[in-house]
C-alpha positions as CSV (number, residue, x, y, z in Angstrom):
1,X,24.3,44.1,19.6
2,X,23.3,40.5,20.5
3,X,20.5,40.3,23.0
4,X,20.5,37.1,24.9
5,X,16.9,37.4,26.5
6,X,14.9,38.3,22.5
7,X,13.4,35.2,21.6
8,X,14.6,33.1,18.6
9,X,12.6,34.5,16.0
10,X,13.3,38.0,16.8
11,X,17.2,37.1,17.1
12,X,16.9,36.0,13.5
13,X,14.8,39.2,11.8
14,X,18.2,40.9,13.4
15,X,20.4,38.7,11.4
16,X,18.1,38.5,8.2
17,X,17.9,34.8,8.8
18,X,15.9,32.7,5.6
19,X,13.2,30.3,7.4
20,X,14.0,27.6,4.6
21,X,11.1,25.2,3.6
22,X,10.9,21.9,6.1
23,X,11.7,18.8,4.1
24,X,8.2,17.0,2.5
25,X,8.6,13.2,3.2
26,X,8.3,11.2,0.5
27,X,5.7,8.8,0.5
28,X,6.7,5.2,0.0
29,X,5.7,3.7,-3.7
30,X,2.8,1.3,-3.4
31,X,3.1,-2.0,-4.0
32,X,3.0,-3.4,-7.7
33,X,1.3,-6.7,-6.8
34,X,-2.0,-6.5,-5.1
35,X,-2.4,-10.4,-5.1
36,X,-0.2,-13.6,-5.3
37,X,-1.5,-17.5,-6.8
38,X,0.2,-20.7,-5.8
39,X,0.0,-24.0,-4.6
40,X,0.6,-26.5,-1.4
41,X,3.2,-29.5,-1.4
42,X,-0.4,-31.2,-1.0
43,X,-1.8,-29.6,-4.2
44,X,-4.3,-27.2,-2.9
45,X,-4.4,-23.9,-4.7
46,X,-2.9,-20.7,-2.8
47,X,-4.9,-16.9,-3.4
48,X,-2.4,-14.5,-1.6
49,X,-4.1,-10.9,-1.2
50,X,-1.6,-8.0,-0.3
51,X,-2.6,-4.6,1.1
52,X,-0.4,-1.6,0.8
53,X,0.1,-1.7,4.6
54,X,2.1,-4.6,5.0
55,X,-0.8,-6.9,5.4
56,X,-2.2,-10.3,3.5
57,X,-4.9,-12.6,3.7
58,X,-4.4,-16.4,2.1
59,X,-7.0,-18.5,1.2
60,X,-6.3,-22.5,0.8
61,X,-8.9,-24.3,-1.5
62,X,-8.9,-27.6,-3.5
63,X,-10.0,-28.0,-7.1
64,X,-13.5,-27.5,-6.3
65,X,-13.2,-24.5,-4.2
66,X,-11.0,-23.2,-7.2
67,X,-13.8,-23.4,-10.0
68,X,-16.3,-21.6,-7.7
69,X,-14.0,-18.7,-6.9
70,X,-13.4,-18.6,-10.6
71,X,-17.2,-19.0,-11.8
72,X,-18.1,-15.9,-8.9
73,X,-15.3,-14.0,-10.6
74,X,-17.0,-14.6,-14.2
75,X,-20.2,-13.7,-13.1
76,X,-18.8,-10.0,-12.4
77,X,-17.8,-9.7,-16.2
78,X,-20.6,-7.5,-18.0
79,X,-22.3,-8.5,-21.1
80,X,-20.2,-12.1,-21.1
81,X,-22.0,-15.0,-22.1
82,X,-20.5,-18.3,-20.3
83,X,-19.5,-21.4,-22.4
């Protein structure tokens, strides 16, 4: 017979109740762009950086700032030899 005062769990072993698995949430896909390049009505050169969070970061440089963040970015590559 049903027992009003057993507690939930022992209720169910009466009944033969199946504990199904909880639902996993699905993580979001990460982004597929991790930066973005573009440019000012003024004609400064944008650098967009994206997290997977949501976030960004945009840096604003003329042509001179431009060839330094490009000649630092060389400088990484191993074994290069610069023209």
């Amino acid at each position: 017979m049903f027992d009003w005062f057993k507690s939930r769990q022992e209720r169910a072993k009466d009944y033969n109740v199946i504990d199904f698995p909880k639902p996993v949430a699905v993580p979001e896909p990460a982004p597929e762009e991790h930066y973005r390049v573009g440019f000012t009505s003024d004609g400064s050169t944008t650098l967009t950086m994206l997290t997977p969070g949501g976030s960004s970061m945009t840096l604003t440089m003329d042509r001179s700032a431009c060839e330094q963040l490009i000649k630092m970015l060389r400088a990484t590559y191993p074994n290069e030899v610069e023209e």
